[in-house]
Structure formats: structure tokens, C-alpha cells
C-alpha positions in Angstrom: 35.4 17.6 -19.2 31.9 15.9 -19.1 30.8 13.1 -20.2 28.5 14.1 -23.4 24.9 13.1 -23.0 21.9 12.6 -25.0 20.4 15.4 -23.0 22.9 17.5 -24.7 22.2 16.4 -28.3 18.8 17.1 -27.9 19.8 20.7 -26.8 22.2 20.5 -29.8 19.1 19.5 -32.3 17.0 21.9 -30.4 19.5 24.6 -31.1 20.2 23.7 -34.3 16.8 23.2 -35.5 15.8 27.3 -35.3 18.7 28.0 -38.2 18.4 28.5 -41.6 18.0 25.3 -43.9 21.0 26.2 -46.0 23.3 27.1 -42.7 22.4 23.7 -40.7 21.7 20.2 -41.9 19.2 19.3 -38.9 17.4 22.6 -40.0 16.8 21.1 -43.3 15.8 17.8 -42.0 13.2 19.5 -40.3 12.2 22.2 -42.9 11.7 18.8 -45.0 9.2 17.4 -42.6 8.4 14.6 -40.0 8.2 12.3 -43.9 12.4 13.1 -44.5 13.4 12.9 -40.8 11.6 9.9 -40.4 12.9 8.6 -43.6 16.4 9.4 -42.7 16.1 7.7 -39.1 14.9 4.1 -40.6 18.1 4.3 -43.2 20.2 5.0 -40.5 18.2 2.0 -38.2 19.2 -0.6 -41.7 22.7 0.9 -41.8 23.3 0.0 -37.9 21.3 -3.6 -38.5 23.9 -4.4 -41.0 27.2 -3.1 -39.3 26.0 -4.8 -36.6 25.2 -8.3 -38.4 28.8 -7.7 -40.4 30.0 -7.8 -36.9 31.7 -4.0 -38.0 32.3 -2.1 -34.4 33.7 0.6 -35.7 30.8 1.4 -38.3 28.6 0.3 -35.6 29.6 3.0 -33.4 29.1 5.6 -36.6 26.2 4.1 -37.6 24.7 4.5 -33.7 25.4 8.0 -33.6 23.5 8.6 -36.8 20.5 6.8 -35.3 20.8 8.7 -32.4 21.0 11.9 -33.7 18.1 11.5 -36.7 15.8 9.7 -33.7 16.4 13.4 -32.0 15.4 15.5 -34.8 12.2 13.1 -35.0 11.5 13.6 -31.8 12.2 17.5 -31.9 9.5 17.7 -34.7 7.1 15.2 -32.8 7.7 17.9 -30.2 8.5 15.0 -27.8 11.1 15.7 -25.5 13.3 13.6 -24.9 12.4 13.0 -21.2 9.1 11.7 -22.3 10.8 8.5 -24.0 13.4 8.2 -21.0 10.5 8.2 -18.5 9.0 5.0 -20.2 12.3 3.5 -20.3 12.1 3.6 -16.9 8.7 2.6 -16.5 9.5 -0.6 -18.6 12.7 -1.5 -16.5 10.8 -1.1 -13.5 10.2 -4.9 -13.9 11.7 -7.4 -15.9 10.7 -7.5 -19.8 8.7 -11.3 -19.0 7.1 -10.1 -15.4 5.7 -7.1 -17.5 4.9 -9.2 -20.7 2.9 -11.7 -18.4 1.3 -8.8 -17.0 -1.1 -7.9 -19.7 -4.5 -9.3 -20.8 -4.7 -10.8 -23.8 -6.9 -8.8 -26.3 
């Protein structure tokens, strides 16, 4: 078996996203809007923030996932793949988080 990816849950949102709203609930997030989805993803960011603070691992982990997926179907109707936010992870970690901060010109 392999290991799950977020590559695959885009697919997964990607997939889901062409059903009917009443057959799939990522099609109704997105039949809501970019205002919903987006909603949804900052309730799920507060729900992590606090399982995380309550020092909760098991919510944590459940509360993850739910970021995870509502950050895809943001992306999905932002028509951002997914690849686009992985290449400037790896941008960013081409360097250490201070060699690149010291890097920039002050406004």
C-alpha cells in the first residue's frame, strides 16, 4: 500500500469538486464560493490552534486533516495547484528562514 499524499487529496478534491452539491460535501463547498471555503479553512486553522495549545494530539491530528483538506478545496477554487504552493516551499527552504529574512530590503 502507499503512503497517502497530499498529491492525492488534491486529486481527491479535484474529483470531488465536479459532483453534484447534494451528492458531495467538497462540491458544496465550492458551489458556496471562495467566501464559504475560505470561511471553513480559518475555523478549521482556530480549531487546530486550540487542540494544539490544549496540548490534545489526537484532536490535533483531526483537526490537521480538516485544515488540510479545506486549504485544498481553497486552492481548487483559486485554481492553484497544489504544485504552485509546494514550489515556494521549496524556494523558501532553499535557505534558512533568517539568511532569507536578512536578505530583503527594507521598504
Amino acid at each position: 500500500m502507499s503512503e497517502f499524499s497530499l498529491l492525492d487529496l488534491e486529486r481527491i478534491v479535484a474529483d470531488r469538486a465536479q459532483a453534484r452539491p447534494d451528492e458531495s460535501w467538497t462540491a458544496k463547498l465550492v458551489a458556496a464560493g471562495q467566501s464559504k471555503a475560505a470561511k471553513k479553512l480559518g475555523e478549521e486553522a482556530v480549531e487546530m490552534v486550540i487542540a494544539a495549545i490544549k496540548d490534545d494530539r489526537d484532536n490535533l491530528v483531526y483537526e490537521s486533516a480538516d485544515l488540510l483538506y479545506h486549504l485544498m478545496v481553497v486552492l481548487k477554487i483559486a485554481d492553484i495547484p497544489l504544485k504552485a504552493v509546494l514550489d515556494e516551499l521549496q524556494r523558501r527552504t532553499a535557505q534558512t528562514g533568517l539568511s532569507e529574512k536578512a536578505s530583503r530590503q527594507d521598504p
